[in-house]
MARLUM-369920 format. One record per residue (C-alpha): residue number from 1; residue in three letters; chain; x, y, z. Coordinates in pm, 1 decimal, decimal comma, always signed. Each point is the difference from the previous one (the first is absolute). Example, Ala and Ser with C-alpha at 12.3 -4.5 7.8 and 13.67 -1.06 7.14 Angstrom:
<pt nr="1" rest="ALA" kette="A" c1="+1230,0" c2="-450,0" c3="+780,0"/>
<pt nr="2" rest="SER" kette="A" c1="+137,0" c2="+344,0" c3="-66,0"/>
% end
This chain:
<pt nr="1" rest="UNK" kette="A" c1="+0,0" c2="+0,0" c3="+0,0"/>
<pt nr="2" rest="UNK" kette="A" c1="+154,7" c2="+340,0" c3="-111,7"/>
<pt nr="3" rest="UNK" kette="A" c1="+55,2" c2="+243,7" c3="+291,3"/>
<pt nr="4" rest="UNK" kette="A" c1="-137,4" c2="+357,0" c3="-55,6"/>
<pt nr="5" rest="UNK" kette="A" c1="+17,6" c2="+284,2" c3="+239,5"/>
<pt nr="6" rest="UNK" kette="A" c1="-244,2" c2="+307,4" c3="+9,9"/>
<pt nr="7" rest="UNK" kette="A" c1="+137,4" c2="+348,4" c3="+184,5"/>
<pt nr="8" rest="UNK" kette="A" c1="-337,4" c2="+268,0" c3="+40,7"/>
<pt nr="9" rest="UNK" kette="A" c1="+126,5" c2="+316,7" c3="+89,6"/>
<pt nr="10" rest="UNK" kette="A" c1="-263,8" c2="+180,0" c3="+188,6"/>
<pt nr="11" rest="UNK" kette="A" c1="-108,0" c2="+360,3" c3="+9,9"/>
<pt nr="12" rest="UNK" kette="A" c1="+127,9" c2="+263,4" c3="-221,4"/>
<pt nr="13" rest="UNK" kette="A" c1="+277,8" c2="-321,5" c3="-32,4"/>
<pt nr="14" rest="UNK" kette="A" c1="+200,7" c2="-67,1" c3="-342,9"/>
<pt nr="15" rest="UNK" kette="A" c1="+199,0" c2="-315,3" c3="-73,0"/>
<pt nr="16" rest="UNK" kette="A" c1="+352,4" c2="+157,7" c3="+8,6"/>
<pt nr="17" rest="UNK" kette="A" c1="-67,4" c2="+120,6" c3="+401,4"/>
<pt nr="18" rest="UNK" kette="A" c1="+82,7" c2="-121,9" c3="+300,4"/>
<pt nr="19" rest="UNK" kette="A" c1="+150,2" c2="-328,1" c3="+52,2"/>
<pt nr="20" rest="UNK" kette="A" c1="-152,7" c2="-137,6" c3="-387,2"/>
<pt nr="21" rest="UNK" kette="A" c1="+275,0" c2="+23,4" c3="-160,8"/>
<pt nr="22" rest="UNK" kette="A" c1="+258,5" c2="-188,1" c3="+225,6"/>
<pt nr="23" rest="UNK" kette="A" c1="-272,9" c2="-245,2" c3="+81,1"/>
<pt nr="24" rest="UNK" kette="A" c1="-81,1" c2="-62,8" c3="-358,1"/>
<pt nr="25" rest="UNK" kette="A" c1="+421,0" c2="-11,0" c3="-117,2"/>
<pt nr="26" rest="UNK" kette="A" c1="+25,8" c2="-267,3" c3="+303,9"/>
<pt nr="27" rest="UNK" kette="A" c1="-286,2" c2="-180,4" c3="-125,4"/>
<pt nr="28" rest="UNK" kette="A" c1="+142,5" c2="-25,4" c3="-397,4"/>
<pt nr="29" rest="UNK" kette="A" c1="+325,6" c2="-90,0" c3="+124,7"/>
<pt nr="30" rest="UNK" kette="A" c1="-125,2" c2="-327,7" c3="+127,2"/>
<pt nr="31" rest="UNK" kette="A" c1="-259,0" c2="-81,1" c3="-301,9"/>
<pt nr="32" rest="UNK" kette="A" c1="-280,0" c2="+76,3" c3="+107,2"/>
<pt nr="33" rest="UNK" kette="A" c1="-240,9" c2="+267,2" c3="-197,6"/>
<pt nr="34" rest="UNK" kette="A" c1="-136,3" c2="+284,5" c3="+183,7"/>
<pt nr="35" rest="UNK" kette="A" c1="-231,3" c2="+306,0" c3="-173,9"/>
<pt nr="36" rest="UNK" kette="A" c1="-19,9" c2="+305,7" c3="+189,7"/>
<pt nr="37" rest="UNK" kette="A" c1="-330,0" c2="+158,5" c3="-154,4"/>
<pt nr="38" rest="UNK" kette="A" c1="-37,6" c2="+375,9" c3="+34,8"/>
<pt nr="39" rest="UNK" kette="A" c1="-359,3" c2="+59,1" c3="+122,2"/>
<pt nr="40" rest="UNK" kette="A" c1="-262,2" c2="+193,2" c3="-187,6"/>
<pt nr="41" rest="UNK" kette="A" c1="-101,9" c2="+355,0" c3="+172,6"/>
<pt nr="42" rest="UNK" kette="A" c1="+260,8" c2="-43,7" c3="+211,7"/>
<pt nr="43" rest="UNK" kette="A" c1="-62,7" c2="+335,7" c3="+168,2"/>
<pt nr="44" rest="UNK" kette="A" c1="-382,9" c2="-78,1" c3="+49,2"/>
<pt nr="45" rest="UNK" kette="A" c1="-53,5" c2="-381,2" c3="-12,5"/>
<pt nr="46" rest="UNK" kette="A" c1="-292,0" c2="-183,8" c3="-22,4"/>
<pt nr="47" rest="UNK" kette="A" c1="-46,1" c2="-359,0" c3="+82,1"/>
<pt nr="48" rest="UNK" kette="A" c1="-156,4" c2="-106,0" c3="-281,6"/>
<pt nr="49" rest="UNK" kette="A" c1="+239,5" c2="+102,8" c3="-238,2"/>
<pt nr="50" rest="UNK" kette="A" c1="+319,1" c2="-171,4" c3="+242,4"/>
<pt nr="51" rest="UNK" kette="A" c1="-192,4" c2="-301,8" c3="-19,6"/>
<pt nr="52" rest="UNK" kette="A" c1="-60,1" c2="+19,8" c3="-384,9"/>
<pt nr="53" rest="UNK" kette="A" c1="+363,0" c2="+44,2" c3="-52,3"/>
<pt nr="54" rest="UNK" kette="A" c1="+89,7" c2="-288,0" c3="+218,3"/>
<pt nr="55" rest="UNK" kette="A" c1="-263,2" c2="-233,6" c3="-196,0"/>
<pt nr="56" rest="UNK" kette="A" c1="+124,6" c2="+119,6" c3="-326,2"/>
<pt nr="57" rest="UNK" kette="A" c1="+373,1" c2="-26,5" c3="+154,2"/>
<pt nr="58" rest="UNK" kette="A" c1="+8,5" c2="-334,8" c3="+145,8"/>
<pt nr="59" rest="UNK" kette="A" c1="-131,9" c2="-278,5" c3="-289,2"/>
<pt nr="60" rest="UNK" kette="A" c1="+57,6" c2="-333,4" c3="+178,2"/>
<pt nr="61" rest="UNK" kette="A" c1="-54,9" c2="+63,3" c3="+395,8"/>
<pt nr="62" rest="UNK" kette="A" c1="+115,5" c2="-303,5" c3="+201,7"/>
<pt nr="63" rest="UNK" kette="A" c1="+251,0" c2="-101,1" c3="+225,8"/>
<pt nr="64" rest="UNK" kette="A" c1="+292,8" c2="+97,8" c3="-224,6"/>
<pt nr="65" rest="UNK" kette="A" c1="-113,2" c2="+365,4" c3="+78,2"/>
<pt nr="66" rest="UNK" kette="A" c1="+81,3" c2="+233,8" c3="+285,2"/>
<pt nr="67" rest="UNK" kette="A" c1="-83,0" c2="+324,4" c3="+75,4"/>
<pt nr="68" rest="UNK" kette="A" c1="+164,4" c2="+296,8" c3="+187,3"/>
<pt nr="69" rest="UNK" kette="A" c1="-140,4" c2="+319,4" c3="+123,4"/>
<pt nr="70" rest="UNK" kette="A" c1="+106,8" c2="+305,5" c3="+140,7"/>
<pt nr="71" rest="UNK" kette="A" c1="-270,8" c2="+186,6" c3="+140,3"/>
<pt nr="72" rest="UNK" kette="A" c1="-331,1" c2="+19,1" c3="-192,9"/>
<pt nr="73" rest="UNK" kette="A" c1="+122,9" c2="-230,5" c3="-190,8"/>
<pt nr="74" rest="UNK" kette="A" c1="-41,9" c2="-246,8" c3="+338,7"/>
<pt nr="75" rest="UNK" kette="A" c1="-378,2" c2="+48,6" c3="-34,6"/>
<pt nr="76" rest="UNK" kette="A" c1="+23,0" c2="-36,0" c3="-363,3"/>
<pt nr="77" rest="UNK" kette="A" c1="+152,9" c2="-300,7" c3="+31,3"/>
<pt nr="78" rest="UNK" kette="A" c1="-261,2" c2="-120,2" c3="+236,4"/>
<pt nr="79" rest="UNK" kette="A" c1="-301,2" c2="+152,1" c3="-181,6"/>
<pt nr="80" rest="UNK" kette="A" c1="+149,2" c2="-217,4" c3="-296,6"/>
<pt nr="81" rest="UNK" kette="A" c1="+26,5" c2="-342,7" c3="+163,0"/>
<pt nr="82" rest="UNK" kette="A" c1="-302,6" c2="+43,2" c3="+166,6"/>
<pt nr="83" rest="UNK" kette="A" c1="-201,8" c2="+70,9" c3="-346,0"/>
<pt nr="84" rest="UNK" kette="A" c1="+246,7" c2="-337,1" c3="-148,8"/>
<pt nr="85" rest="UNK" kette="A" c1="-127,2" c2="-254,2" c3="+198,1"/>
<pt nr="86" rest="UNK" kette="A" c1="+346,8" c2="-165,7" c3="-140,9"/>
<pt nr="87" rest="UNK" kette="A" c1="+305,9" c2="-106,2" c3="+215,6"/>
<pt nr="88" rest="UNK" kette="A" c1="+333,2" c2="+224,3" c3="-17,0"/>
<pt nr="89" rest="UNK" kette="A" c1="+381,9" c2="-84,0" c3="+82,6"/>
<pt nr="90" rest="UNK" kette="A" c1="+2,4" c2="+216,3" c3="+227,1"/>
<pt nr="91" rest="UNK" kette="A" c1="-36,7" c2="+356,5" c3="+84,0"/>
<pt nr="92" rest="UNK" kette="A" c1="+242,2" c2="+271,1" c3="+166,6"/>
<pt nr="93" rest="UNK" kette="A" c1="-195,8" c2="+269,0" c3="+132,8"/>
<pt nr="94" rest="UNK" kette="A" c1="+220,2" c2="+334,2" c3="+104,7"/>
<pt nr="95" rest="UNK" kette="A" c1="-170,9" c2="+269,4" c3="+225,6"/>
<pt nr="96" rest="UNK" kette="A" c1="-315,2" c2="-137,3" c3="-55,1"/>
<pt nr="97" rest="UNK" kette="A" c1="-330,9" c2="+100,0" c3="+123,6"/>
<pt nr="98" rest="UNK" kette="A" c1="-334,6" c2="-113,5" c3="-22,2"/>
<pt nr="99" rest="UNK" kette="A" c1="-215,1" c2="+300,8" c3="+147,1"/>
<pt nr="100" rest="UNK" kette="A" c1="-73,8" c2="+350,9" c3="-10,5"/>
<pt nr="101" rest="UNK" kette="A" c1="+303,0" c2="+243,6" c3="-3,7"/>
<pt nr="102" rest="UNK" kette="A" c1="-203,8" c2="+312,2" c3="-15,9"/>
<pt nr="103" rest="UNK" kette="A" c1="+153,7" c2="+95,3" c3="-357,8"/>
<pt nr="104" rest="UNK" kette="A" c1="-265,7" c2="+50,3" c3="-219,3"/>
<pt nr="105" rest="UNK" kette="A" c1="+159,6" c2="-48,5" c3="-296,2"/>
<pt nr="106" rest="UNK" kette="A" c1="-11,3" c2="-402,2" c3="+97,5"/>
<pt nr="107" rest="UNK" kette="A" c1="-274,5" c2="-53,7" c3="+159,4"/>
<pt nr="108" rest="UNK" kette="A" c1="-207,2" c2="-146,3" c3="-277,0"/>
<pt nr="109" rest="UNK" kette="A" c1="+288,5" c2="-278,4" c3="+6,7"/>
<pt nr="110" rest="UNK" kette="A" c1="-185,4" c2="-65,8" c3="+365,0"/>
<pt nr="111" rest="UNK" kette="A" c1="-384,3" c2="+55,8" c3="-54,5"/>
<pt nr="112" rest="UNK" kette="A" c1="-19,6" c2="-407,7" c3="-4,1"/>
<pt nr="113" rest="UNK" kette="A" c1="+114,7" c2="-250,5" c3="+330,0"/>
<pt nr="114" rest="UNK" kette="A" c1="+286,0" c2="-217,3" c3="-127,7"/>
<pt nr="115" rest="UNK" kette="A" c1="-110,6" c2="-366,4" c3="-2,7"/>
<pt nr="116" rest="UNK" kette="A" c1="+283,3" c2="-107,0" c3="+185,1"/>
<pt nr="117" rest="UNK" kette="A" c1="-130,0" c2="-352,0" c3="+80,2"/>
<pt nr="118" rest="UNK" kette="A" c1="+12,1" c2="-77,2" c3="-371,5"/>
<pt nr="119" rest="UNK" kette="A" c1="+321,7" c2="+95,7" c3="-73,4"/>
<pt nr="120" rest="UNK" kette="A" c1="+168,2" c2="-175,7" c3="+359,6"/>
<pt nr="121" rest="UNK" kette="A" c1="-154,7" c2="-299,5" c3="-177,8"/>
<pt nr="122" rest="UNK" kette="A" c1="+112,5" c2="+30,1" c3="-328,1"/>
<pt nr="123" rest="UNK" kette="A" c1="+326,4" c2="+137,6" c3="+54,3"/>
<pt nr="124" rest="UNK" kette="A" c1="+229,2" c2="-126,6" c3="+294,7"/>
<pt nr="125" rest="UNK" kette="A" c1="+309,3" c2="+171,5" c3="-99,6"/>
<pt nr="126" rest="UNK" kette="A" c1="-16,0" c2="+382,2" c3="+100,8"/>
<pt nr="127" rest="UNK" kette="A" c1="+248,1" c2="+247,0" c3="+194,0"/>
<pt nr="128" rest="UNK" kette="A" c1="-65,0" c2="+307,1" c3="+116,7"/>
<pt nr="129" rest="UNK" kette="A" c1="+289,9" c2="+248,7" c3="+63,2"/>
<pt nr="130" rest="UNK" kette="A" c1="-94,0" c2="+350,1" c3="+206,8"/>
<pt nr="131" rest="UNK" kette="A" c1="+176,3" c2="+251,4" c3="+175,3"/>
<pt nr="132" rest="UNK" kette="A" c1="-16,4" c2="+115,6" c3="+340,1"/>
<pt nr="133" rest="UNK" kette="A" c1="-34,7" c2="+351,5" c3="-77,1"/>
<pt nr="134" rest="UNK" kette="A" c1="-129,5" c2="-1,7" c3="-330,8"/>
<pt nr="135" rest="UNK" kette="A" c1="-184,6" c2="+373,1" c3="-18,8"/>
<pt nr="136" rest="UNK" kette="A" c1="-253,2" c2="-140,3" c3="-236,4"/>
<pt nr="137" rest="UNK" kette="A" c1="-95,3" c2="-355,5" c3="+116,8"/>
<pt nr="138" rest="UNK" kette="A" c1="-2,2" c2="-54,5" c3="+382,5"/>
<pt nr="139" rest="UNK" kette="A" c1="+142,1" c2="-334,0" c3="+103,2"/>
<pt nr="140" rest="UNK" kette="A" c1="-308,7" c2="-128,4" c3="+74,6"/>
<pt nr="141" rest="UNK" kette="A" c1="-91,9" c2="-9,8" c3="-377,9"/>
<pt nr="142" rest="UNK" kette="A" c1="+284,6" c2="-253,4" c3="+12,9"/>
<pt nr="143" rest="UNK" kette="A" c1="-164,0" c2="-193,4" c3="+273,5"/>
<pt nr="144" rest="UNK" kette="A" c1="-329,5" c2="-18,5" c3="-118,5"/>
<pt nr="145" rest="UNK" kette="A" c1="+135,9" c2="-138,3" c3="-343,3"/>
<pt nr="146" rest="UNK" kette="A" c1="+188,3" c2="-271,9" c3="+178,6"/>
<pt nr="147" rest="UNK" kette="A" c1="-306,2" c2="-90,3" c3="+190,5"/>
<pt nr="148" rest="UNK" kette="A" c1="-212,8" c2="+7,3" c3="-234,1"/>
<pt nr="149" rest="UNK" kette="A" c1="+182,8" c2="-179,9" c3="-257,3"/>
<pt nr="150" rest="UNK" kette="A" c1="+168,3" c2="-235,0" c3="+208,2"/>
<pt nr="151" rest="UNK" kette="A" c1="+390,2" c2="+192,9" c3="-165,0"/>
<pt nr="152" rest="UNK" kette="A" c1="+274,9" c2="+39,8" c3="+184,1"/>
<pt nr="153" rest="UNK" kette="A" c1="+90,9" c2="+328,7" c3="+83,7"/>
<pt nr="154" rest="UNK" kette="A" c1="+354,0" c2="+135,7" c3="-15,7"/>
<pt nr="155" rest="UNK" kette="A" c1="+40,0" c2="+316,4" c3="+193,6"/>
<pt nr="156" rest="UNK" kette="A" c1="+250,4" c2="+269,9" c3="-110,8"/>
<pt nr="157" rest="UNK" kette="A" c1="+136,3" c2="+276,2" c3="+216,6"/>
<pt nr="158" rest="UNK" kette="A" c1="+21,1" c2="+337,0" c3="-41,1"/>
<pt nr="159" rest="UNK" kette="A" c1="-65,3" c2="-118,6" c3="-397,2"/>
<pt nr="160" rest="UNK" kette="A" c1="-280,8" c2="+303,8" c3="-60,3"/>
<pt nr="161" rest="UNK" kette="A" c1="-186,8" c2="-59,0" c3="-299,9"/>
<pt nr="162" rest="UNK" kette="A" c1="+217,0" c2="-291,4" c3="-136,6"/>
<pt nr="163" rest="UNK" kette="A" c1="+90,6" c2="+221,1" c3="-326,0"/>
<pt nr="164" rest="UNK" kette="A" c1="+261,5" c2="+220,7" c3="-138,6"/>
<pt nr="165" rest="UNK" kette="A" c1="-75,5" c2="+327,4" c3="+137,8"/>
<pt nr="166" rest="UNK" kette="A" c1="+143,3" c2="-197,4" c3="+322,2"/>
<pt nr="167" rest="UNK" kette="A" c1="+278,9" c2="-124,9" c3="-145,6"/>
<pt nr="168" rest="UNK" kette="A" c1="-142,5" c2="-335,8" c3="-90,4"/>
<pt nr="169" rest="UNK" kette="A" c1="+154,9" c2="-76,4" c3="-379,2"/>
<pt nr="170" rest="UNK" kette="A" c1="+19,8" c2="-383,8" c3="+116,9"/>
<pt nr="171" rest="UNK" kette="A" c1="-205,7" c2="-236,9" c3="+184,8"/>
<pt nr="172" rest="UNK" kette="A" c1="+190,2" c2="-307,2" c3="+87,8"/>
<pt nr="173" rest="UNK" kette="A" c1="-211,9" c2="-104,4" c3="+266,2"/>
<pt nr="174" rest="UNK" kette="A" c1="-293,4" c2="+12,0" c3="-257,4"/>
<pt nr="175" rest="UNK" kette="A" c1="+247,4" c2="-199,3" c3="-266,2"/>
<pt nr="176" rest="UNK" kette="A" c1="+72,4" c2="-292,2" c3="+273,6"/>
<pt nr="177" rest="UNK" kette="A" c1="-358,8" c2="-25,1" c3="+81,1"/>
<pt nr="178" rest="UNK" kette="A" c1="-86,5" c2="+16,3" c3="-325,9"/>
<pt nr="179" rest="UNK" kette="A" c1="+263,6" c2="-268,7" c3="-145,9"/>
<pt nr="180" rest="UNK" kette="A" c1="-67,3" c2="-241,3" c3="+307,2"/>
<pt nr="181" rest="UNK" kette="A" c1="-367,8" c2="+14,5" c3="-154,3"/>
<pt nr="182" rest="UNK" kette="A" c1="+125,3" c2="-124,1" c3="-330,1"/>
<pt nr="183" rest="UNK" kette="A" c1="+206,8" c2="-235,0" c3="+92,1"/>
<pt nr="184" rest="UNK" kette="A" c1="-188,4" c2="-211,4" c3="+258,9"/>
% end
């Protein structure tokens, strides 16, 4: 089965920020394909049209797939596998949330309850990664995920956002989890 990884970027994201790039290099040097989509309206999303893109994206979803998220792109991901109904690789979910951050902008991402159940039994493999003091996502988002979805939850200090305006052009915590995934 052919190994294909997914990075969403999440709001007013691109595919050359953050920790993408590296991630995606690391990834190619050991074989496996990766596509780092660029997100339409990335400035004012809408779910629908994240979830389009991912549909028209990913052709063959199965367990050769896995998906990473920074961000929105967490409750993309989850919006996705929950509309599936297929079973993923594995999923890597950085600074993820799954409620209300008061930014209106987003909030139509959130209108819906996830239907967490259904993806805990679909999909086994998941990791969530938050900060401590992320500004935007309080811990707790982190917690709730791992609950919820029955992840493990790696906590990083002092780590902010998890993207490049604090310093983070790499994520080899993320690429460990994420290759242990793969490989088991």
């Amino acid at each position: 089965m052919n190994k294909k990884v997914y990075i969403i970027h999440g709001w007013g994201g691109s595919p050359g920020a953050n920790w993408f790039p590296w991630f995606s290099h690391e990834l190619i040097k050991r074989d496996i394909n990766v596509e780092v989509p660029l997100m339409p309206e990335t400035e004012n999303p809408k779910l629908n049209k994240w979830i389009e893109k991912l549909d028209q994206l990913i052709e063959n979803l199965d367990e050769g797939i896995y998906l990473v998220g920074h961000s929105l792109g967490c409750i993309t991901i989850l919006k996705y596998l929950e509309k599936t109904n297929k079973k993923i690789g594995g999923a890597l979910l950085v600074a993820g949330f799954s409620r209300s951050l008061g930014i209106p902008e987003i909030e139509n991402f959130l209108e819906k309850q996830i239907d967490y159940k259904k993806i805990k039994e679909l999909n086994n493999k998941i990791t969530v990664i938050n900060s401590d003091n992320d500004p935007f996502v309080p811990l707790e988002e982190g917690r709730i995920l791992k609950d919820k979805l029955g992840a493990e939850l790696i906590i990083m200090e002092r780590a902010y956002h998890i993207n490049e305006g604090n310093g983070f052009f790499e994520l080899p915590i993320g690429l460990d989890i994420l290759l242990k995934m793969i490989n088991k």
